[in-house]
C-alpha positions as CSV (number, residue, x, y, z in Angstrom):
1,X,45.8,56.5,5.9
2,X,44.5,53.3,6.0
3,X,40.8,52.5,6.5
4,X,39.1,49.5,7.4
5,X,37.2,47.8,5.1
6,X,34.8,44.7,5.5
7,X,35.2,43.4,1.8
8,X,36.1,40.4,0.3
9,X,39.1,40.2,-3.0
10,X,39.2,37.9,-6.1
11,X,42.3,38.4,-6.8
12,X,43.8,37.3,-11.0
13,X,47.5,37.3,-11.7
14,X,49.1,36.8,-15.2
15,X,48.6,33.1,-15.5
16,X,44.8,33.7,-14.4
17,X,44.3,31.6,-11.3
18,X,42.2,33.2,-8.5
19,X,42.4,33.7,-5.2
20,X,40.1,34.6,-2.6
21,X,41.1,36.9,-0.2
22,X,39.1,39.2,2.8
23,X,40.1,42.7,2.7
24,X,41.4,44.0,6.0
25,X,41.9,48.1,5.1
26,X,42.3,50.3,2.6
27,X,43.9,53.8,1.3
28,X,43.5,55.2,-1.9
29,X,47.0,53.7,-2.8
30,X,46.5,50.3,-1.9
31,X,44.4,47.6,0.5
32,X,45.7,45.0,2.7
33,X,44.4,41.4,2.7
34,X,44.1,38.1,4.3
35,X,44.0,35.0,2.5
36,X,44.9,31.2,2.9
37,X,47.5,30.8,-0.2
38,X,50.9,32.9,-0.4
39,X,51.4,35.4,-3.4
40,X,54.4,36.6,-5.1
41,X,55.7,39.6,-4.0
42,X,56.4,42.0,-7.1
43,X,53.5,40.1,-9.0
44,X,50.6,42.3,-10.7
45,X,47.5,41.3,-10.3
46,X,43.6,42.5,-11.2
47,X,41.3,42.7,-7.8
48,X,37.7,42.6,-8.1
49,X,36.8,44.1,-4.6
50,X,33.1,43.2,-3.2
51,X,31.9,45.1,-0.6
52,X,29.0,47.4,0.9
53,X,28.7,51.1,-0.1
54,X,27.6,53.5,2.4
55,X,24.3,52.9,1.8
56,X,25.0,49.2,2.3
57,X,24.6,48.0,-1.7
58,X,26.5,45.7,-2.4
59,X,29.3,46.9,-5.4
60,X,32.3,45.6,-7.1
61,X,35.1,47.7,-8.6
62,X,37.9,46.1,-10.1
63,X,41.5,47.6,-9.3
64,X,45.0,46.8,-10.9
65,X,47.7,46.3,-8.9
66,X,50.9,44.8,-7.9
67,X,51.6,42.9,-4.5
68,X,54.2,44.3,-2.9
69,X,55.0,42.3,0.1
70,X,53.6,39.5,2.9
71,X,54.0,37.4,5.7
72,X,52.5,34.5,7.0
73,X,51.2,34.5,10.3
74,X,49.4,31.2,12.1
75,X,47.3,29.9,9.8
76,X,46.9,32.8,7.2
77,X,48.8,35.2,4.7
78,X,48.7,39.2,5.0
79,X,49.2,40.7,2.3
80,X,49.6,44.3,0.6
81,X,48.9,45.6,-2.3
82,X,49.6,48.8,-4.0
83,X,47.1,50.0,-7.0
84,X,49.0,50.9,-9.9
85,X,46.8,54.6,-9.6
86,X,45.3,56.1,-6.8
87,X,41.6,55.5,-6.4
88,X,39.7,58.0,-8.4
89,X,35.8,58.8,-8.6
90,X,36.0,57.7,-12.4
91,X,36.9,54.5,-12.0
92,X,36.1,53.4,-8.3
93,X,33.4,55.6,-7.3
94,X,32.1,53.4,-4.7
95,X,35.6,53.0,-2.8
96,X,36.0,56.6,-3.0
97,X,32.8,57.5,-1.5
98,X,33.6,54.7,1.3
99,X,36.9,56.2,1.8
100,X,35.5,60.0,1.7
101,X,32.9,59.1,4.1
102,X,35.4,57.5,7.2
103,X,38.1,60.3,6.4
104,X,34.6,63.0,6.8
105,X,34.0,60.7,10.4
106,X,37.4,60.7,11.6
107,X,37.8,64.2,11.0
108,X,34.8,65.4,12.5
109,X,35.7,65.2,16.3
């Protein structure tokens, strides 16, 4: 399921240029983004995620992962990504809790 999520993406690939990306959703497999320079699909890549945890602190977590496809559309890119391991508490305790805490709202009704 994906979630949305207010956060912006540095995003490193093997030759170690950045880009700078807004995050659009997330899921504990992967997050989709938006961002003004194309990527290549099949290319892995480190993402240092900022965002606000639910108690709206600011926290970066860094995930590894590998783009798997995009489009442009107007102006922009949209792209996906797929972490190489699904989020965990151990290594991305703040995404988890984010993504714990919608799943918990969604589910309440």
């Amino acid at each position: 399921m994906r979630l949305p999520l207010a956060a912006t993406a540095k995003i490193v690939n093997s030759n170690c240029i950045p880009l700078y990306a807004c995050a659009r959703n997330i899921s504990r497999g992967g997050i989709g983004l938006y961002a003004c320079s194309p990527l290549d699909e099949d290319m892995d890549v480190s993402l240092e995620i900022t965002f606000k945890d639910i108690r709206g602190n600011s926290k970066v977590e860094t995930v590894d992962g590998r783009i798997e496809w995009q489009y442009k559309w107007n102006y922009i890119y949209v792209i996906g990504a797929k972490f190489n391991q699904l989020l965990d508490h151990e290594e991305t305790p703040g995404l988890m809790e984010y993504i714990e805490n919608c799943e918990r709202l969604l589910y309440e009704e």
